[in-house]
C-alpha positions, 0 to 999 in steps of 0.5 A, spaced: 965 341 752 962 349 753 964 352 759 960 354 763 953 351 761 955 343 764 953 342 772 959 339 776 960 332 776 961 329 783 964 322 785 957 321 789 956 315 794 950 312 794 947 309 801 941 304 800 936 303 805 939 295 807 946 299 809 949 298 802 954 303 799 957 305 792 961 309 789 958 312 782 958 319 778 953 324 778 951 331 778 950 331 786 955 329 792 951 324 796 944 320 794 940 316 798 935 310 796 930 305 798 933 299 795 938 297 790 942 291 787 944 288 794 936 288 796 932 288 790 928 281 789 930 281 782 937 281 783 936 277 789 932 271 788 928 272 794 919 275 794 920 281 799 913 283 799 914 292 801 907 292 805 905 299 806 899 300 812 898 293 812 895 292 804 897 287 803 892 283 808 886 288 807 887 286 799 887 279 801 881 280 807 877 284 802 877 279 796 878 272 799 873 267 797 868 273 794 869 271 787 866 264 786 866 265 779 873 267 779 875 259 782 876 254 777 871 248 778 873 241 776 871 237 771 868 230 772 873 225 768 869 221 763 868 214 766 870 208 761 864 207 758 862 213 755 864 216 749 869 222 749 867 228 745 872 230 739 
């Protein structure tokens, strides 16, 4: 490698916002995240909705029922004496 041109390399430790920490490589000496492998729904399995202001019900509050175009009706089954179209 050149001298001189390459930023220093760093054993960096990594905290999660769930309280998990790691150890990587990288350019800076500590790093601090919102979510990692340890919490990520992804990785875990589990539906983590991250809400922000409430949203998520001003979402559902705003458009619940609204569109009825949107809703699927069902179609009556043909009764046994009727023909089915082909």
């Amino acid at each position: 490698m050149k001298e001189g041109i390459h930023p220093k390399y760093y054993q960096t430790t990594v905290t999660c916002g769930c309280g998990n920490t790691f150890v990587t490589g990288s350019t800076v000496p500590e790093l601090k995240v919102d979510i990692c492998s340890a919490c990520h729904p992804f990785f875990t399995g589990k539906v983590k909705y991250v809400d922000t202001a409430g949203r998520i019900e001003k979402f559902q509050r705003r458009f619940s029922g609204q569109y009825k175009s949107l809703q699927r009706k069902k179609k009556k089954a043909p009764t046994s004496g009727e023909e089915q179209p082909s």
